[in-house]
C-alpha positions as a Markdown table, in Angstrom:
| # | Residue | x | y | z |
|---|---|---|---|---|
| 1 | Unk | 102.5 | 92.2 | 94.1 |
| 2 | Unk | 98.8 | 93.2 | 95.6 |
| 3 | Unk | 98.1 | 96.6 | 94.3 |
| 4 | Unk | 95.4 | 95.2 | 91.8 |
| 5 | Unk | 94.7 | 91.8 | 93.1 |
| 6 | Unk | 91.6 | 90.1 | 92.6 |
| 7 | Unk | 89.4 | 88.6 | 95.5 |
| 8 | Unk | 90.8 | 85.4 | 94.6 |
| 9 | Unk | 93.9 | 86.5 | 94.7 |
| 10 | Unk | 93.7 | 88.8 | 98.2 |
| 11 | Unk | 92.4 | 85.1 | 99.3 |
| 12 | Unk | 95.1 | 83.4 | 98.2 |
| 13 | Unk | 97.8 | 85.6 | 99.5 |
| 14 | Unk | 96.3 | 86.0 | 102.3 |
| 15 | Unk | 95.6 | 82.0 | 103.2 |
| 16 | Unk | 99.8 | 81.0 | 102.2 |
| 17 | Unk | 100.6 | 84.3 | 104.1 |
| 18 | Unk | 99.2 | 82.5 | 107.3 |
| 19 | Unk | 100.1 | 79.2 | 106.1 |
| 20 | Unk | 103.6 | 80.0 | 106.0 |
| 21 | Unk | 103.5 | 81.6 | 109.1 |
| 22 | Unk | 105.0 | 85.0 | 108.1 |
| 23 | Unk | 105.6 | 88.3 | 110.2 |
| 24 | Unk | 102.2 | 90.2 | 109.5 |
| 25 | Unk | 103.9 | 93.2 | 110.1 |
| 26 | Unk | 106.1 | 92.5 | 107.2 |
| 27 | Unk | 102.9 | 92.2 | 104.4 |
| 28 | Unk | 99.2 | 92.2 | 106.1 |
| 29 | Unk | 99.7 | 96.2 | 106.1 |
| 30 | Unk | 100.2 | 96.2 | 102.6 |
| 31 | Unk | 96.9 | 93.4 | 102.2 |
| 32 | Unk | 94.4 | 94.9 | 104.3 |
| 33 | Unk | 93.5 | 98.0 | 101.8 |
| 34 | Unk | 93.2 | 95.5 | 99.1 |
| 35 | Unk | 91.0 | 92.9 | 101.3 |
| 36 | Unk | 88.8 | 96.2 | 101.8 |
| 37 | Unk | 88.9 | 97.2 | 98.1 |
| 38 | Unk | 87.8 | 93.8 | 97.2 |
| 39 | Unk | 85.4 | 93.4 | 100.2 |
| 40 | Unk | 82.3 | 93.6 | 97.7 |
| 41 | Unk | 83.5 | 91.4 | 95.3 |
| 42 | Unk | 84.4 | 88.2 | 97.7 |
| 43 | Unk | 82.0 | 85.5 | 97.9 |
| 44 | Unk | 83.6 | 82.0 | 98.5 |
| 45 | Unk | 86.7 | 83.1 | 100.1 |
| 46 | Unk | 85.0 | 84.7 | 103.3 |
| 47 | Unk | 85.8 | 81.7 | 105.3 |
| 48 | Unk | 89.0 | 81.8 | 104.0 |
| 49 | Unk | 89.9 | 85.0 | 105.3 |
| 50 | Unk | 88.3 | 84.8 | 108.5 |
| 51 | Unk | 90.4 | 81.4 | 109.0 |
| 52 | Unk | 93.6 | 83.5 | 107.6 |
| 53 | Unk | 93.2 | 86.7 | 110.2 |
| 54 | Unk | 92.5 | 84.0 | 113.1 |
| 55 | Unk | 95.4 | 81.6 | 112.0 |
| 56 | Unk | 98.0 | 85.5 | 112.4 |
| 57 | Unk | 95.6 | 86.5 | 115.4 |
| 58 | Unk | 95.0 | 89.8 | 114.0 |
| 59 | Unk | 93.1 | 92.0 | 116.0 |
| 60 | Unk | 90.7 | 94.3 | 113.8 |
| 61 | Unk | 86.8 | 94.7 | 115.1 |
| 62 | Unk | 85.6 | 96.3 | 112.3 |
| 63 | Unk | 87.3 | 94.2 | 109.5 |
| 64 | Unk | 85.6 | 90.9 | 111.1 |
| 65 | Unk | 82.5 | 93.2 | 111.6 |
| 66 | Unk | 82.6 | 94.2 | 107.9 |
| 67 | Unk | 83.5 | 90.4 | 106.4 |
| 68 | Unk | 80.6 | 89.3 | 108.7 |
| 69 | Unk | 78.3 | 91.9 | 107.3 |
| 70 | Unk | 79.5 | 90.4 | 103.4 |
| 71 | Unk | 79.0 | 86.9 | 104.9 |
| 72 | Unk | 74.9 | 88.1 | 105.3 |
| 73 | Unk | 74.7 | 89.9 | 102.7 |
| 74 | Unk | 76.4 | 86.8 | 100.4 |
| 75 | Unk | 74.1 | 84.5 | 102.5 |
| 76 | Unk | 71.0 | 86.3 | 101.7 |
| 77 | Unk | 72.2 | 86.4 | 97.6 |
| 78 | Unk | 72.2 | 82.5 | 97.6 |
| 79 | Unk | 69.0 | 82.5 | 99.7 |
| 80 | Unk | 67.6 | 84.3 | 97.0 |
| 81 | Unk | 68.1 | 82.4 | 94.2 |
């Protein structure tokens, strides 16, 4: 279902994952190496999948620490132009 998933789609999945208030042992395993393989590539979905992880209360430091890093680095992209 996720193996080649698109940002938008990690998003998605991620955001009616939480939504529907499913196990996140049953399919946020199989998410997470596609949230990191799409890491660079996400732009509007950042609050998205901070709201998603906090919504499952899924503990992961360095995840929040690397979609905060994106959230700079997106910040300092629109800053730009």
């Amino acid at each position: 279902l996720a193996s080649d998933a698109s940002p938008r789609r990690v998003v998605r999945l991620l955001r009616h994952g939480a939504a529907l208030q499913l196990q996140p042992a049953a399919w946020l395993e199989g998410m997470l190496p596609q949230l990191h393989q799409q890491l660079p590539n996400l732009r509007e979905g950042l609050p998205t999948v901070l709201e998603a992880l906090h919504a499952l209360r899924w503990q992961d430091h360095e995840l929040v620490e690397l979609l905060t890093e994106q959230g700079l680095i997106v910040t300092e992209d629109l800053d730009d132009d």
